[in-house]
C-alpha positions as CSV (number, residue, x, y, z in Angstrom):
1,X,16.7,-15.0,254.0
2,X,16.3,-17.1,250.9
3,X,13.4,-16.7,249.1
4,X,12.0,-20.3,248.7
5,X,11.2,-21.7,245.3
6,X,7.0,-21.8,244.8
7,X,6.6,-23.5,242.0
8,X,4.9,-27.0,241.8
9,X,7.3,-29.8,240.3
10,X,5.0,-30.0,236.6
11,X,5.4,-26.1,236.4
12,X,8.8,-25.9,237.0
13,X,9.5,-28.4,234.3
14,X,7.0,-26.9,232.0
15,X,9.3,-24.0,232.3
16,X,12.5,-25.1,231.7
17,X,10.9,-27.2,228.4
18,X,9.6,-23.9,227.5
19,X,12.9,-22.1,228.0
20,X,15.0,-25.2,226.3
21,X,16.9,-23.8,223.3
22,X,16.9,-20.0,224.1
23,X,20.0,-18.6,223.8
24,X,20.9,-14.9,225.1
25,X,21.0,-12.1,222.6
26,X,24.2,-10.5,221.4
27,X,24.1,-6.9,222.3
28,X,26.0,-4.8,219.6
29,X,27.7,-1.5,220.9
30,X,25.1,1.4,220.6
31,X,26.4,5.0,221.2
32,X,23.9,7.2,222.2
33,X,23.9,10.8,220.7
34,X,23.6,13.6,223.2
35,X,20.4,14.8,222.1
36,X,20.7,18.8,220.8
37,X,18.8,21.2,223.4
38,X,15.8,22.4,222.0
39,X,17.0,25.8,222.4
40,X,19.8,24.8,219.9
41,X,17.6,22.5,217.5
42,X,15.8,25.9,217.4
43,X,18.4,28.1,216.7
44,X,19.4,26.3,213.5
45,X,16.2,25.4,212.7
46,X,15.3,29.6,212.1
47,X,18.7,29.8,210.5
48,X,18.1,27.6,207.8
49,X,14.6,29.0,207.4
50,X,16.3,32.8,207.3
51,X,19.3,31.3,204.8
52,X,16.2,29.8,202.5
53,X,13.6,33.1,202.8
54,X,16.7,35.4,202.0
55,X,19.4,33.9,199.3
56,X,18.2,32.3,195.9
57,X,21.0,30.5,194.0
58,X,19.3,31.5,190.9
59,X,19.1,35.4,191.3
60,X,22.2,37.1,189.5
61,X,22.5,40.5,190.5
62,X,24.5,43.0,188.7
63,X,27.7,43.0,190.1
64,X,31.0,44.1,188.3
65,X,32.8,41.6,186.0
66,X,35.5,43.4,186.2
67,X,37.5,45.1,188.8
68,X,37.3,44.3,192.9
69,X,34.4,43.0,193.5
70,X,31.7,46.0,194.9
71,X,27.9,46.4,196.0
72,X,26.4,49.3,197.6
73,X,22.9,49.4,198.5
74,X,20.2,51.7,197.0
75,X,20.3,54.9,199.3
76,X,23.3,53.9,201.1
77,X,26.4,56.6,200.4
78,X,29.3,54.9,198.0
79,X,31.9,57.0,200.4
80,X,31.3,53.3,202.3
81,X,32.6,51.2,199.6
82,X,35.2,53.5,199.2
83,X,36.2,53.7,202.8
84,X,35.8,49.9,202.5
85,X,37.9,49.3,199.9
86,X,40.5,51.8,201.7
87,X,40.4,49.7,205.0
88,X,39.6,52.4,207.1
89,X,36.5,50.0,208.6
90,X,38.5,47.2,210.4
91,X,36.7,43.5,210.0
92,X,35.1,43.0,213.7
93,X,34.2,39.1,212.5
94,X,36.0,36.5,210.3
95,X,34.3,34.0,208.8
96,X,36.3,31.3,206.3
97,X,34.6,29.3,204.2
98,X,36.9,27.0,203.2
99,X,36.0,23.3,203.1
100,X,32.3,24.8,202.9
101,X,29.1,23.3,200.8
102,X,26.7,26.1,199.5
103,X,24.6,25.1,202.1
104,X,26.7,25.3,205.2
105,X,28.3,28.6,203.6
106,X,24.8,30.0,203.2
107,X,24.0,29.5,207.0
108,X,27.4,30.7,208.1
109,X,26.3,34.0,206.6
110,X,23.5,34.3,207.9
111,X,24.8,33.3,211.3
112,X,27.7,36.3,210.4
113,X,25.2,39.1,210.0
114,X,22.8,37.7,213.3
115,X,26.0,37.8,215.0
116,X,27.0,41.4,214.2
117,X,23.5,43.0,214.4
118,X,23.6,41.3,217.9
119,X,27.0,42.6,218.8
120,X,26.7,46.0,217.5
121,X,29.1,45.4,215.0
122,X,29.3,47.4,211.8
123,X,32.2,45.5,209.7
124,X,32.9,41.9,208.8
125,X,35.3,40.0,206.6
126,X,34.0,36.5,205.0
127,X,36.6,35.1,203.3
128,X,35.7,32.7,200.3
129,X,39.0,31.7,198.8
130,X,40.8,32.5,195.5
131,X,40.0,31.2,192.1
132,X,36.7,30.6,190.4
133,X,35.1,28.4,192.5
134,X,31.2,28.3,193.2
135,X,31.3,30.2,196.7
136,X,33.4,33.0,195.1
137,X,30.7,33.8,192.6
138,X,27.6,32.3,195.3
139,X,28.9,34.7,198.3
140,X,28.3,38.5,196.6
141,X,24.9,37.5,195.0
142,X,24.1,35.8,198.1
143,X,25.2,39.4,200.3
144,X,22.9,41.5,197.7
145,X,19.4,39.4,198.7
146,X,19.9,40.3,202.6
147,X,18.5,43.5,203.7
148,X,21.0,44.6,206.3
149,X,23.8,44.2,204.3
150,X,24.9,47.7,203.3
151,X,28.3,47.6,200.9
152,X,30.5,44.9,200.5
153,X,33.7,45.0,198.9
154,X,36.6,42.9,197.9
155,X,39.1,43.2,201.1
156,X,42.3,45.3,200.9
157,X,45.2,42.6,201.0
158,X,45.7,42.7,204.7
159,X,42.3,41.4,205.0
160,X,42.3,38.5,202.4
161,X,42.4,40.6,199.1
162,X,40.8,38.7,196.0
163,X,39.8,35.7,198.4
164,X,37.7,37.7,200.7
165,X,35.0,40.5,201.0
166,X,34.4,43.2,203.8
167,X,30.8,43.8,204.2
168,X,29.5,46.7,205.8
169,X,25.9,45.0,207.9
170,X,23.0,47.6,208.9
171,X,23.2,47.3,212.7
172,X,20.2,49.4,213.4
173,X,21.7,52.3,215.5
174,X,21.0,55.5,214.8
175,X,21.9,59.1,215.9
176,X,18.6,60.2,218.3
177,X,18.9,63.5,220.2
């Protein structure tokens, strides 16, 4: 059934002068984002705030300028960095920075040690590239602000060599009983 039209003959051309002129609106193509869980917004979110309370870019630790690259933690046993720098601890978790700002590289880290305390892992491998770039110099002073980082030391070359470090990461186990 139609629906009959209830307008008096003065309103229905006061509407169509109203209406005279209007044109319809050109819609531009909008694509809609999938909006980020909120688990996942807060994920990152207390990544970057972990990245920001642990690593200063302006703290230069004393590292060596020459020779492989080596850190050991106070009251940690330097047998580590020299099983490290042996390879008898085998890298559990990669990460490459290549193609990473300071930023992004500095919450990749981060992510790398959450991930192996999670995971019960002891050993990692973060590879920042060869030369003298910023990350090469950002990642070991970076590695000495975190507390569960143990040892690092540059990777033997199956691992990366001069482009990479093995860290040893504090997974909280210890020998009860």
């Amino acid at each position: 059934m139609k629906k009959k039209n209830t307008l008096a003959p003065d309103e229905l051309e006061l509407f169509r002068d109203t209406v005279d002129g209007i044109r319809p609106l050109n819609h531009d193509t909008v694509v809609h984002r999938r909006a980020q869980s909120s688990r996942q917004a807060v994920q990152q979110q207390q990544q970057r705030r972990e990245a920001d309370h642990y690593f200063s870019d302006s703290y230069q630790p004393a590292l060596p300028t020459e020779g492989p690259m080596r850190y050991v933690r106070d009251g940690v046993s330097s047998y580590e960095v020299k099983r490290l720098r042996r390879g008898d601890y085998v890298p559990d978790l990669l990460l490459d920075l290549h193609g990473y700002t300071q930023a992004e590289a500095r919450h990749e880290i981060i992510a790398l040690i959450n991930a192996c305390k999670k995971q019960h892992i002891s050993c990692a491998s973060v590879m920042h590239g060869l030369g003298s770039g910023v990350l090469k110099r950002q990642v070991p002073a970076w590695l000495t602000q975190h507390p569960d980082v143990m040892a690092f030391h540059q990777a033997p070359l199956e691992w990366g060599g001069d482009g990479a470090l093995l860290i040893l990461v504090d997974i909280g186990l210890t020998d009860e009983g």
